[in-house]
Rosetta silent file (secondary structure, phi, psi, omega in degrees, C-alpha in Angstrom):
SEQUENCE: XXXXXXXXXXXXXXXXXXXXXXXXXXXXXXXXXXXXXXXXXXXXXXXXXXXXXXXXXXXXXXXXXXXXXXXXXXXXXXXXXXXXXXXXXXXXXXXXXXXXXXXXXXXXXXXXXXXXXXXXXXXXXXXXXXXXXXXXXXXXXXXXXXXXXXXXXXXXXXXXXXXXXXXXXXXXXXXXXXXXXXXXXXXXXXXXXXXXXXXXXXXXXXXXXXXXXXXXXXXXXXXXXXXXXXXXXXXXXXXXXXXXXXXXXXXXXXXXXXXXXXXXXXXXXXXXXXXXXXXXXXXXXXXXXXXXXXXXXXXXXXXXXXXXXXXX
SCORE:     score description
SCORE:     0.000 S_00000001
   1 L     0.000  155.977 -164.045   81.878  -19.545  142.340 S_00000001
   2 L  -105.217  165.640 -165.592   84.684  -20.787  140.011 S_00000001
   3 L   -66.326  127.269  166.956   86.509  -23.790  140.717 S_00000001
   4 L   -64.161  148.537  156.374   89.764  -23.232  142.783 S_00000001
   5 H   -13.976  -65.805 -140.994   92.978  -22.333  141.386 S_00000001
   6 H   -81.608  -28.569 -174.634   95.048  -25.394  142.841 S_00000001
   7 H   -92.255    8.656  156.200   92.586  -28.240  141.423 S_00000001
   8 L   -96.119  156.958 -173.245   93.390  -27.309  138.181 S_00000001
   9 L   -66.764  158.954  158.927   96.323  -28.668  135.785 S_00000001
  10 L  -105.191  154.200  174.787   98.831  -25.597  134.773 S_00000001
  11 L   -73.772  139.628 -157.866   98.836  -23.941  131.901 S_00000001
  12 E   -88.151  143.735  167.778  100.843  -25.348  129.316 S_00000001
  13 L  -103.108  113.364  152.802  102.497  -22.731  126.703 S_00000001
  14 E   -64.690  135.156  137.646  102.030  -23.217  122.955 S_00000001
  15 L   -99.215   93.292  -99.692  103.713  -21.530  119.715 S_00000001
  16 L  -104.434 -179.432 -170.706  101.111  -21.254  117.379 S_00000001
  17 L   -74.808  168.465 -177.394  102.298  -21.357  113.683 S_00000001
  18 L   -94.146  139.372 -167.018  104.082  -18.413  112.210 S_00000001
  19 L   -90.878  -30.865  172.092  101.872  -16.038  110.519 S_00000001
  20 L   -63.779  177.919  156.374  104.305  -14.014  108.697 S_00000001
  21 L  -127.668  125.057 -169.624  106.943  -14.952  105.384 S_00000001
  22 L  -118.850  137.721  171.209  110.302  -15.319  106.496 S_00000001
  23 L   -39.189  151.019  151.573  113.601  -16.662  104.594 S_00000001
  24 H   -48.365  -38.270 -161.670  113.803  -20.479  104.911 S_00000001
  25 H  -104.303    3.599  166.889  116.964  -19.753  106.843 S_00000001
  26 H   -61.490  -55.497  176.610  115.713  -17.136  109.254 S_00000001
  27 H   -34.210  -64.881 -124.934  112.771  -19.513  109.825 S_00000001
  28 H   -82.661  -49.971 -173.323  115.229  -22.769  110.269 S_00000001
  29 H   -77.097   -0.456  167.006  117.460  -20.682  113.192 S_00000001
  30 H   -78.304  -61.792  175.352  113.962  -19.117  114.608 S_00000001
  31 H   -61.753  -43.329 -165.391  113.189  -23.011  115.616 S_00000001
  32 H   -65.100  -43.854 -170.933  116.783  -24.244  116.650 S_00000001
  33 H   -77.698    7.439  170.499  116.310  -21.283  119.182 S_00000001
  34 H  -101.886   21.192  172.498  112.894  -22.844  120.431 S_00000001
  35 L   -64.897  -57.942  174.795  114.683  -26.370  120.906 S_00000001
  36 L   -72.213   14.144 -160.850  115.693  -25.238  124.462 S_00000001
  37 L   -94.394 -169.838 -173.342  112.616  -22.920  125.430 S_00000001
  38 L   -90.226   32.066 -164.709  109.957  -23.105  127.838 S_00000001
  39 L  -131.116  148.361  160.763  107.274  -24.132  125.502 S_00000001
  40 L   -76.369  -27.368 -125.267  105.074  -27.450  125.530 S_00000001
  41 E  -155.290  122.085  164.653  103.314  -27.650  122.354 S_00000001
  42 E  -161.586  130.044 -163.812  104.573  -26.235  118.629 S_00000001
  43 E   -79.195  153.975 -161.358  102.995  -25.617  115.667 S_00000001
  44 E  -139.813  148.685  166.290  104.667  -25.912  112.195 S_00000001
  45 L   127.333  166.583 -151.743  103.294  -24.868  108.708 S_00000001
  46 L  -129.887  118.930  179.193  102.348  -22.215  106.248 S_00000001
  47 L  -116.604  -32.193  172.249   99.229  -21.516  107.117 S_00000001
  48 L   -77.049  -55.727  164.489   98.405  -17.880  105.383 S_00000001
  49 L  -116.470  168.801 -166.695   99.366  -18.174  101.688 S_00000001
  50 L   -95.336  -24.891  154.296   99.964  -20.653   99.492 S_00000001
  51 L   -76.248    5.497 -178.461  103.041  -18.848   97.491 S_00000001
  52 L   -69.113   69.134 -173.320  104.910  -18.620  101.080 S_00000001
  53 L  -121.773   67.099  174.583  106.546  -21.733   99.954 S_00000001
  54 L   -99.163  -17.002  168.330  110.330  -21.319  100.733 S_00000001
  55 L  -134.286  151.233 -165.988  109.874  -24.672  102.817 S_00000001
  56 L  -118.265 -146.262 -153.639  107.750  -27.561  101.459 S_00000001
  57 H   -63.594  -45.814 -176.863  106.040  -30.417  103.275 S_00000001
  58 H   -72.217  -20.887  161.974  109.791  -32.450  103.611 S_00000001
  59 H   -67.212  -78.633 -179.031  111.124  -29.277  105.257 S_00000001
  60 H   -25.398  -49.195  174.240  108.074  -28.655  107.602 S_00000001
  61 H   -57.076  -57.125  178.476  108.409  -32.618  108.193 S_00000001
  62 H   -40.040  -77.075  157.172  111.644  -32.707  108.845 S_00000001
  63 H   -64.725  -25.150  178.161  112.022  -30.064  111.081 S_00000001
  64 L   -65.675   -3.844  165.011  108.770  -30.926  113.277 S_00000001
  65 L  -104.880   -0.632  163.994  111.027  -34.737  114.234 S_00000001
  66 L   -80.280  -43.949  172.162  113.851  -32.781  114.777 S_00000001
  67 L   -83.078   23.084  178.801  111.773  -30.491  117.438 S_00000001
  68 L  -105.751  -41.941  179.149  109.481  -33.827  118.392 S_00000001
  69 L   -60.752  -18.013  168.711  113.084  -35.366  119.018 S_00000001
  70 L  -103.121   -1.462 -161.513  113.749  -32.707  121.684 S_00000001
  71 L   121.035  -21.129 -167.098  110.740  -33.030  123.649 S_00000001
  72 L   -71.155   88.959  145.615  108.343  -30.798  121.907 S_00000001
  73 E   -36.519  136.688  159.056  104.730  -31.702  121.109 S_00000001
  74 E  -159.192  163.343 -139.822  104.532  -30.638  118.074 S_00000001
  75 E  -135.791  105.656  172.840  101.359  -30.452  115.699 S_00000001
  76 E   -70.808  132.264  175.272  101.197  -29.710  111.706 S_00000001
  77 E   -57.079  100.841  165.580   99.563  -26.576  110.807 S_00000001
  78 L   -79.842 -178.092  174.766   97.004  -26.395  107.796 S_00000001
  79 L   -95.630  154.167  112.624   96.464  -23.236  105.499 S_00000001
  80 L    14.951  -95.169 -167.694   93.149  -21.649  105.927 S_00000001
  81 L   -87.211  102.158 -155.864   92.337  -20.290  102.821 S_00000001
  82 L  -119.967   77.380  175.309   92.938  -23.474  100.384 S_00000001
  83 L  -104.420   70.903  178.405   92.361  -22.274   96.149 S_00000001
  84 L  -171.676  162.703  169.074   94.334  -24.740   94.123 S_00000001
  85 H   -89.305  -52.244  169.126   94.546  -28.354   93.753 S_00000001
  86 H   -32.765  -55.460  171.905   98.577  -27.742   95.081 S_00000001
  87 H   -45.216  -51.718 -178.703   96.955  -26.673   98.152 S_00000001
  88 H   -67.619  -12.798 -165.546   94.981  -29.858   98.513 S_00000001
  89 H   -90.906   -4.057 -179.378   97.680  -32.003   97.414 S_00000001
  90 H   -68.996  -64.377 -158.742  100.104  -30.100  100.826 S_00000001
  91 H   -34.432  -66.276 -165.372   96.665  -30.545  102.850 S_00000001
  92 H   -46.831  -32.518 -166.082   96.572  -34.718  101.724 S_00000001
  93 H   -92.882   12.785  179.997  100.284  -34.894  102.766 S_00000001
  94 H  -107.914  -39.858  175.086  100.238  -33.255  106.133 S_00000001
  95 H   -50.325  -43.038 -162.725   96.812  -35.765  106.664 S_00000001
  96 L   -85.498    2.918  168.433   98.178  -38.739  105.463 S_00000001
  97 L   -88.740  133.624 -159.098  101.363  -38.634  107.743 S_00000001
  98 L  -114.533   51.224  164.869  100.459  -40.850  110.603 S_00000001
  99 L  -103.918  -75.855  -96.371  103.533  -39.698  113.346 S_00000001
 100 L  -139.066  143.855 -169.954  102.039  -36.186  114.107 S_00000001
 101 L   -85.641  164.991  156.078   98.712  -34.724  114.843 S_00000001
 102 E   -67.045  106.496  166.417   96.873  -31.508  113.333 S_00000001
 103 E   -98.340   91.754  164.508   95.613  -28.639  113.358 S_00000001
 104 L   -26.865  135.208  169.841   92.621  -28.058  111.121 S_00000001
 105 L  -156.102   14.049  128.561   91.845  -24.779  110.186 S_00000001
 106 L  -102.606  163.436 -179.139   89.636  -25.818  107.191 S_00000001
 107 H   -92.890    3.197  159.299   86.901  -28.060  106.971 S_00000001
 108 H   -81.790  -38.056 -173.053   88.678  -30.103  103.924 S_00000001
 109 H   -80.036  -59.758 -176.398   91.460  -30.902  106.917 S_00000001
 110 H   -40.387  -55.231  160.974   88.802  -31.788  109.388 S_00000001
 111 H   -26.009  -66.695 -169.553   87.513  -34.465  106.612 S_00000001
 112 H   -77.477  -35.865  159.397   90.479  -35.507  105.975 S_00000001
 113 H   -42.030  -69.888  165.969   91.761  -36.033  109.333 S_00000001
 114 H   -48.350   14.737  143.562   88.509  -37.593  110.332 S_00000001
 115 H  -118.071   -5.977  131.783   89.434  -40.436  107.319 S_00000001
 116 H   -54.166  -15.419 -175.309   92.570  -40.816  108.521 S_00000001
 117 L    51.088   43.381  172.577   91.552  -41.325  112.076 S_00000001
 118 L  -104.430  102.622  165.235   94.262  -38.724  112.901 S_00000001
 119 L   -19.085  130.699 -119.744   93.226  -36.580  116.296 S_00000001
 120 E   179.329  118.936  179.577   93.137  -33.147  115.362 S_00000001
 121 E   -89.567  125.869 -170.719   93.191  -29.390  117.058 S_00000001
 122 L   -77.174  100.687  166.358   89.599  -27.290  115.993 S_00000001
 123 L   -75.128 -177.013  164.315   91.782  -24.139  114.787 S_00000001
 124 L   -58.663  -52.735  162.305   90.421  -20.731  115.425 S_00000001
 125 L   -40.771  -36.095  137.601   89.383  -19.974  111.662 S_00000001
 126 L   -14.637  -35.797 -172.862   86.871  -22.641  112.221 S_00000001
 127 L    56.033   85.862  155.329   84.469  -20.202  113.990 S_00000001
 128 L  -126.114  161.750 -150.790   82.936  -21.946  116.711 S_00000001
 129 L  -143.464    8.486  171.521   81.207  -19.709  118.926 S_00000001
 130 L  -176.743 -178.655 -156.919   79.503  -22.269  121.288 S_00000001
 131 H   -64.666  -46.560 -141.479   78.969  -25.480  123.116 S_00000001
 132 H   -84.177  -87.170 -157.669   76.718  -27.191  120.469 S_00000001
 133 H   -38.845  -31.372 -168.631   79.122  -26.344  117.101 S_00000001
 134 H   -85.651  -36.994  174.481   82.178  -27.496  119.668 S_00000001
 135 H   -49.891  -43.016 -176.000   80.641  -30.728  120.482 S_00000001
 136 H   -40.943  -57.106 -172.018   79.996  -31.358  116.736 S_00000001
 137 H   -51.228  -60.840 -149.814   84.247  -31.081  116.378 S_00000001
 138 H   -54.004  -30.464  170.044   84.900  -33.189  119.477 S_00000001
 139 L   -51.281  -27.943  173.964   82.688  -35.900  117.698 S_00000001
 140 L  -104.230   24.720 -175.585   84.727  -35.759  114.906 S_00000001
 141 L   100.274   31.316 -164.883   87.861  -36.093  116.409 S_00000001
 142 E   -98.372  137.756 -156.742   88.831  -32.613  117.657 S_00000001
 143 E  -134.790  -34.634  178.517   90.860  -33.563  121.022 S_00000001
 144 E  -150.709  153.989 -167.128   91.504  -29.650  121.259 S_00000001
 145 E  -113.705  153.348 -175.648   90.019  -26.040  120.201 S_00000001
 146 E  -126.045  105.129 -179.898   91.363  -22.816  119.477 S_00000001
 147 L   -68.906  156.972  154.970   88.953  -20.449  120.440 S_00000001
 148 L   -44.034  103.429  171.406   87.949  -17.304  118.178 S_00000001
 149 L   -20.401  -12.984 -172.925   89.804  -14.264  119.300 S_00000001
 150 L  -125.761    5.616  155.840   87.497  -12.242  119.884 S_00000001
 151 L   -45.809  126.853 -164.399   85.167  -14.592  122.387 S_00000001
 152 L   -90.922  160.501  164.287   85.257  -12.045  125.707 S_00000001
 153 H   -39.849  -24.952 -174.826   85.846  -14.142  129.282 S_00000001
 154 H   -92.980  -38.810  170.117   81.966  -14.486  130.028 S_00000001
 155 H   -66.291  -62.501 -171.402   80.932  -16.311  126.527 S_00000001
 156 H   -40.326  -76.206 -150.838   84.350  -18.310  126.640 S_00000001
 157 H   -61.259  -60.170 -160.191   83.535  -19.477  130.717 S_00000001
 158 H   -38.148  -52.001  179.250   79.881  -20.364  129.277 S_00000001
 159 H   -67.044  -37.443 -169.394   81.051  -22.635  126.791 S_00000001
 160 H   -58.534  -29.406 -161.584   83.806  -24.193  128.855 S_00000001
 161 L   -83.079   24.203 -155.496   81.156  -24.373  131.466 S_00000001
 162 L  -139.627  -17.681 -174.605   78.754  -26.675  129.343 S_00000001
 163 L  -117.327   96.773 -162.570   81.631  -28.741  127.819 S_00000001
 164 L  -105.362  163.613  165.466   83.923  -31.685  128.810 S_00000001
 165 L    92.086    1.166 -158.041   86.317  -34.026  126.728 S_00000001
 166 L  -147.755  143.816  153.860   88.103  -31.158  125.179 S_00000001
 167 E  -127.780  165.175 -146.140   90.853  -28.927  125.640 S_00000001
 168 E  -133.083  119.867  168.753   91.049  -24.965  124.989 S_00000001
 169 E  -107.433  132.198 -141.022   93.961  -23.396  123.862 S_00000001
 170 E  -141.289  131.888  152.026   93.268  -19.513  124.062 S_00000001
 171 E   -80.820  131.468  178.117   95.644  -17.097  122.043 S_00000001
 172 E  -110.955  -30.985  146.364   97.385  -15.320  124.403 S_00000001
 173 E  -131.912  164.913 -178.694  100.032  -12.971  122.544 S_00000001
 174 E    90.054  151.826 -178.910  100.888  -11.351  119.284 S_00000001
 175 L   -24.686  157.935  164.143   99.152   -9.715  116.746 S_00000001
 176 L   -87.569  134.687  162.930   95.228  -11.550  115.743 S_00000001
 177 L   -77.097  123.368  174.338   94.526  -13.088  112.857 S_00000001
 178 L  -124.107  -34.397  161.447   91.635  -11.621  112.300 S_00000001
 179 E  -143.651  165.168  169.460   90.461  -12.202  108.589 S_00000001
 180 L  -122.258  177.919 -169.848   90.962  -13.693  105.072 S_00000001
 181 L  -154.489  144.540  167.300   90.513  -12.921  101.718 S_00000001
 182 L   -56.138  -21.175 -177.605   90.996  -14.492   98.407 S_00000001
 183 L  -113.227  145.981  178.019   92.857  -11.212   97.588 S_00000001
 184 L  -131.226  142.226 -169.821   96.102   -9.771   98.776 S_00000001
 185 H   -76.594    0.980  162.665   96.287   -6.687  100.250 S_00000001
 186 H   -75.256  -45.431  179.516   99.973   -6.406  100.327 S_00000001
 187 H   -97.308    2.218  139.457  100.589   -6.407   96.786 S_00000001
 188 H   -27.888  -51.954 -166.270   97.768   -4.264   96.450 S_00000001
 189 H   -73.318  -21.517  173.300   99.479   -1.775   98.390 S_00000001
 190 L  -102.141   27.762  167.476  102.270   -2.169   96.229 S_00000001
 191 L    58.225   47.080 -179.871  100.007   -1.820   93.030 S_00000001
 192 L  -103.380 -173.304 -178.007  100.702   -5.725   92.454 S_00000001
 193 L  -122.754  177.157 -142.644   98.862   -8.177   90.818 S_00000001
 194 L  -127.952  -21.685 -179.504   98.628  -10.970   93.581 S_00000001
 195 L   -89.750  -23.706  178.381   99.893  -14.170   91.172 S_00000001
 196 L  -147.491   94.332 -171.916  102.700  -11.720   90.682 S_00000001
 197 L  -103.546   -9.700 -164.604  103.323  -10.031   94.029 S_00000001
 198 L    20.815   56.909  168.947  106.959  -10.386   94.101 S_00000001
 199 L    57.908   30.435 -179.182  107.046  -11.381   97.590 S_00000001
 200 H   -50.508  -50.456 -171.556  106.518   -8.054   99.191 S_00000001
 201 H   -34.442  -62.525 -173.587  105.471  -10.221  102.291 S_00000001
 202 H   -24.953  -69.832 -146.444  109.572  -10.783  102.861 S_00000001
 203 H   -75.684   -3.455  160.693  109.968   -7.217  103.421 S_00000001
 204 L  -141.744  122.024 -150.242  107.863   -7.101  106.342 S_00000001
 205 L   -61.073  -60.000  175.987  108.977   -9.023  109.041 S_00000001
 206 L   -93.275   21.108 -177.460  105.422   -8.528  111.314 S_00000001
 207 L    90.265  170.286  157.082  103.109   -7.777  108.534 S_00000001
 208 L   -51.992  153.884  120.196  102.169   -3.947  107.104 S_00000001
 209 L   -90.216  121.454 -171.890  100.801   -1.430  109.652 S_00000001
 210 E   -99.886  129.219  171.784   97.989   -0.182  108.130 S_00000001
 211 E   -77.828  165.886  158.466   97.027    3.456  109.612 S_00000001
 212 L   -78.442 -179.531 -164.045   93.642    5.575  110.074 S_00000001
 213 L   -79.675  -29.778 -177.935   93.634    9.039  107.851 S_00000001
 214 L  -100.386   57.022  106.675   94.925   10.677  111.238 S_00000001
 215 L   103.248   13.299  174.343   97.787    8.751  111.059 S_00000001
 216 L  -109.020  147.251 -166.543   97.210    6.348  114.207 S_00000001
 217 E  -104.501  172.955 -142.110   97.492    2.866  113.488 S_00000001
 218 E  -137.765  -31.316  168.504   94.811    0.569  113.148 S_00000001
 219 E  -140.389 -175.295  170.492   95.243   -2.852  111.536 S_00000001
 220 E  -128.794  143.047  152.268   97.827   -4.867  110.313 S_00000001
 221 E  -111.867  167.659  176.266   98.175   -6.522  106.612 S_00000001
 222 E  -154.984   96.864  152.369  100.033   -9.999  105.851 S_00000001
 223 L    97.880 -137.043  110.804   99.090  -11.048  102.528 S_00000001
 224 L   -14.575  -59.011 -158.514   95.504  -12.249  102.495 S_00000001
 225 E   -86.165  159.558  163.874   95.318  -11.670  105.625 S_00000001
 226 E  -144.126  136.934 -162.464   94.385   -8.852  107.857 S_00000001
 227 E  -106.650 -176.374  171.317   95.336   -8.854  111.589 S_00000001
 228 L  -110.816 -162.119 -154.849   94.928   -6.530  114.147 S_00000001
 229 L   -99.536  -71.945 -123.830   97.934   -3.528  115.268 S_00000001
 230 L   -72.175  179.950  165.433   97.635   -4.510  119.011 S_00000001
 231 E  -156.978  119.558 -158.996   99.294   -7.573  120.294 S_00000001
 232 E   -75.425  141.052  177.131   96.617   -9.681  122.430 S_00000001
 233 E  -136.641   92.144 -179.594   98.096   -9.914  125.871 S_00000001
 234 L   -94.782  -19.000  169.069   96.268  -12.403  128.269 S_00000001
 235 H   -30.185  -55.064  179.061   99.142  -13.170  130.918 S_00000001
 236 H   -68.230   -2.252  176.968   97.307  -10.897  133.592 S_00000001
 237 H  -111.185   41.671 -172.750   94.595  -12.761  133.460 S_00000001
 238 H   -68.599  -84.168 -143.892   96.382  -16.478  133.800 S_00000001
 239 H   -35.068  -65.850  176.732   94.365  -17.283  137.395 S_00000001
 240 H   -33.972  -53.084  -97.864   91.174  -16.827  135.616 S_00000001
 241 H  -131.508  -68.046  177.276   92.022  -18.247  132.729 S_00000001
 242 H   -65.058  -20.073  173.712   93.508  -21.553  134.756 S_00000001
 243 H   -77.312  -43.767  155.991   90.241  -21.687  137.222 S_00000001
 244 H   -36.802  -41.116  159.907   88.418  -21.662  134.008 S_00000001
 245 L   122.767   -9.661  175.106   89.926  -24.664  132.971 S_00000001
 246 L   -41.342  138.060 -164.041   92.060  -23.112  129.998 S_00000001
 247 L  -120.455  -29.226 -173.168   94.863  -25.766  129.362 S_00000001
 248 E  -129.699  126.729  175.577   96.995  -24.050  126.769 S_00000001
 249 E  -102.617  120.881 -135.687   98.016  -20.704  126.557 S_00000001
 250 E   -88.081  137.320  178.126   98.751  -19.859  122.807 S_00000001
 251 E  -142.885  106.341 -158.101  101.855  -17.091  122.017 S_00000001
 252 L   -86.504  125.761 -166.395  101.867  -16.268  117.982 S_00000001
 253 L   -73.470  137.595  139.655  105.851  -16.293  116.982 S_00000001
 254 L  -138.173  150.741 -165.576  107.553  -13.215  116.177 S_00000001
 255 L   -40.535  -25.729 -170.781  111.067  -12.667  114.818 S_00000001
 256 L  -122.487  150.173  157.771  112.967  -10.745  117.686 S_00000001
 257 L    75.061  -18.171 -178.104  112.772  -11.566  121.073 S_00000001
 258 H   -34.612  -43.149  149.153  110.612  -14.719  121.169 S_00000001
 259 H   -21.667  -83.901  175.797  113.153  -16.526  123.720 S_00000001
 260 H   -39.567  -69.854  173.340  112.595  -13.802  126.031 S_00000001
 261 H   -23.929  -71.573 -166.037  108.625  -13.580  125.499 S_00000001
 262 H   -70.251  -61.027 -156.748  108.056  -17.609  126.599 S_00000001
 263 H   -44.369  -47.806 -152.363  110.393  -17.237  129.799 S_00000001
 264 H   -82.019    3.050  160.163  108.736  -14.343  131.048 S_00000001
 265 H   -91.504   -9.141  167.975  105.386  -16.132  130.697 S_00000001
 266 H   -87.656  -17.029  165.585  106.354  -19.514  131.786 S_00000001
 267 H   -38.017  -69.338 -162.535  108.013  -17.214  134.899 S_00000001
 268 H   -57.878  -93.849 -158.377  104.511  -15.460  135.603 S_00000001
 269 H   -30.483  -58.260 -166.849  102.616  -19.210  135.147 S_00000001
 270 H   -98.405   33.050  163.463  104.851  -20.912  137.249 S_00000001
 271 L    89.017   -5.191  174.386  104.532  -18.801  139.941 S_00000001
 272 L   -49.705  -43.192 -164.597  108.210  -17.330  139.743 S_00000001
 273 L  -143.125  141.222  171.452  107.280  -13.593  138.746 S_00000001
 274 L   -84.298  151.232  155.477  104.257  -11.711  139.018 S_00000001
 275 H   -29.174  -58.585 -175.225  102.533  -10.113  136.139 S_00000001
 276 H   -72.624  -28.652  167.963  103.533   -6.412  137.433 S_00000001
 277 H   -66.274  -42.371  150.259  107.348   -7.855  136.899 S_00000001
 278 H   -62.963  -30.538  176.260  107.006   -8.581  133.759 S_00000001
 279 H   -50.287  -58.911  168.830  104.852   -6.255  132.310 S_00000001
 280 H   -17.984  -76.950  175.046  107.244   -3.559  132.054 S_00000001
 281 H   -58.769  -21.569 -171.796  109.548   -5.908  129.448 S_00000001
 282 H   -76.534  -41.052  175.492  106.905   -7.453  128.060 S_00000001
 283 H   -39.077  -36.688 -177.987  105.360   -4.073  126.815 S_00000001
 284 L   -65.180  -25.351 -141.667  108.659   -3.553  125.457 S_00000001
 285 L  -104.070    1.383  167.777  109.529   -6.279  123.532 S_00000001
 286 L   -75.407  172.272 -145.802  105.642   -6.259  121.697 S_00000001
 287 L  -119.668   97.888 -174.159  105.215   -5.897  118.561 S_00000001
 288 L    99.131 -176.119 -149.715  102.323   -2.960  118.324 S_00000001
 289 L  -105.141  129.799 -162.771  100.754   -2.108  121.406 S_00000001
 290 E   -44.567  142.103 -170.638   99.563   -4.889  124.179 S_00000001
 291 E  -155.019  137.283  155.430   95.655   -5.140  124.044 S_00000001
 292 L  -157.070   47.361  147.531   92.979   -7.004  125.547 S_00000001
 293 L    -4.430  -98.181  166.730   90.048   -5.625  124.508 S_00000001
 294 H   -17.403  -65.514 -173.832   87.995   -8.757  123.391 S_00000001
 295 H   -50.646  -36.530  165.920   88.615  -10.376  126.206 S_00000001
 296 H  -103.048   44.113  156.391   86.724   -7.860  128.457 S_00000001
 297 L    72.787   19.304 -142.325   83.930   -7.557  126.295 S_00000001
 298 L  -162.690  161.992  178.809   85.204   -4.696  124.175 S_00000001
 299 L   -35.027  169.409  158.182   86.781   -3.567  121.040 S_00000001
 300 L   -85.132    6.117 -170.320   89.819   -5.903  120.383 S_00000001
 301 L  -116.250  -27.138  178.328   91.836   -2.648  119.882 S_00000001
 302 L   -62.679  124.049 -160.097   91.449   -1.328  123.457 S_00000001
 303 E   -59.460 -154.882  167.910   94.831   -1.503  125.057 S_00000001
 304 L   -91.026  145.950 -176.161   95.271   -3.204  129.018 S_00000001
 305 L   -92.740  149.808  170.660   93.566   -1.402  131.458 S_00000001
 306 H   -45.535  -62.913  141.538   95.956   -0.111  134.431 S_00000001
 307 H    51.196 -103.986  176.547   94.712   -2.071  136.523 S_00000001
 308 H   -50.680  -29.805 -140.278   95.827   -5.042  135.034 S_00000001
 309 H   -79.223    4.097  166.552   99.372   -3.728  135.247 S_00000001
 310 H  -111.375   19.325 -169.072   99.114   -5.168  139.453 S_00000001
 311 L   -95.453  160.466 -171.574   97.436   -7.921  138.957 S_00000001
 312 L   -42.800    0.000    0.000   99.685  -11.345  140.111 S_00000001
């Protein structure tokens, strides 16, 4: 029987780093409107490519003590995919700064954290997929984990149930990261050469929607990267999620509406609004169509079951 509801902490909301490329000054007013939000925890840093560079490490810096100065945890972001010595030389300077903790999301940042003695969030791009590989992080200094998106509720409660010392941050909305690639499929699509993509990324705000031949869509691209269409929606399952033991629930930034997004899930968390009250708006304001597939054990592309749409 799972642990009651009440003897657990509530869940805290994170804003995971932004996955997209955005102007420096859309970015800079996308944070002054999360000074006042509803959020605990926020992540800062160019994490998909390494030409996204319209803000560099003294920008990134900068703003994370302006939003640490409001109240904010807030936690620098590493890139991923890391093929340059410029990359390693961001990665040394987001280690070797000793106000603000990490998030690893290579195993050159775990190193380098761990020689830094800096404390350090186990991103998702890690892959761990069970108790034993998550102990290994907490040993080295992982204080918190991001699980892999696609872990369904019964492997997720296994591990949690086998593991102490740690805390689990679970993405909870917006498109998935789902893979990376030394090559990018955006200026592919624009018949680019990828050293000279000329910043196609700009022009789409939430990534590409990539379709199937009958014209329904089916992924997303950003870059490197390829995400999925859907936008993972775990908010109907918060009770679960908090009897489980889940600490942070993760909501991947997107340009409109983001304000809006964190109320109505710190609403639903803190017991204000039910799930079927929100659901309606929330459906609206996502970007592709709410899915939580994975999570029950199932494609990641399978939308919310009905269901869902009464549960608190």
């Amino acid at each position: 029987m799972s642990e009651p509801i009440q003897s657990r902490n509530p869940i805290r909301l994170s804003l995971g780093p932004i996955q997209f490329f955005w102007q420096k000054e859309t970015l800079l007013e996308f944070y002054v409107s999360m000074l006042d939000a509803p959020v605990d925890t926020i992540y800062l840093g160019e994490v998909v490519c390494s030409r996204r560079q319209k803000m560099r490490f003294a920008d990134w810096y900068g703003l994370a003590e302006n939003l640490a100065d409001s109240g904010k945890e807030v936690i620098l972001s590493s890139q991923v995919l890391l093929e340059s010595e410029t990359d390693l030389r961001r990665l040394r300077k987001i280690t070797g700064q000793d106000r603000f903790k990490v998030e690893a999301n290579d195993m050159g940042a775990v190193r380098l954290a761990r020689e830094h003695d800096i404390p350090f969030v186990a991103g998702a791009s890690l892959n761990i997929y069970n108790e034993t590989t998550l102990g290994v992080f907490r040993q080295l200094g992982a204080f918190r984990w991001v699980p892999p998106t696609e872990l369904s509720h019964d492997k997720l409660a296994t591990i949690l149930a086998a593991t102490e010392g740690i805390e689990t941050e679970l993405f909870g909305w917006g498109r998935m990261p789902l893979a990376y690639s030394s090559r990018c499929f955006t200026a592919r699509h624009y018949n680019l050469n990828k050293d000279h993509c000329e910043f196609r990324c700009l022009d789409h705000e939430d990534g590409l929607v990539l379709k199937t031949r009958e014209g329904k869509p089916f992924l997303t691209i950003n870059g490197i990267q390829t995400m999925s269409y859907g936008s993972q929606t775990l908010l109907p399952h918060h009770q679960e999620l908090q009897a489980m033991g889940v600490s942070l629930l993760r909501l991947s930034p997107q340009l409109h509406d983001m304000p809006e997004i964190i109320r109505l899930h710190r609403d639903v968390l803190d017991g204000k609004a039910t799930w079927a009250d929100v659901q309606p708006e929330l459906t609206r304001l996502a970007v592709g169509t709410p899915v939580d597939g994975y999570w029950r054990g199932l494609p990641g592309i399978e939308a919310l079951k009905e269901e869902s749409h009464a549960l608190a």
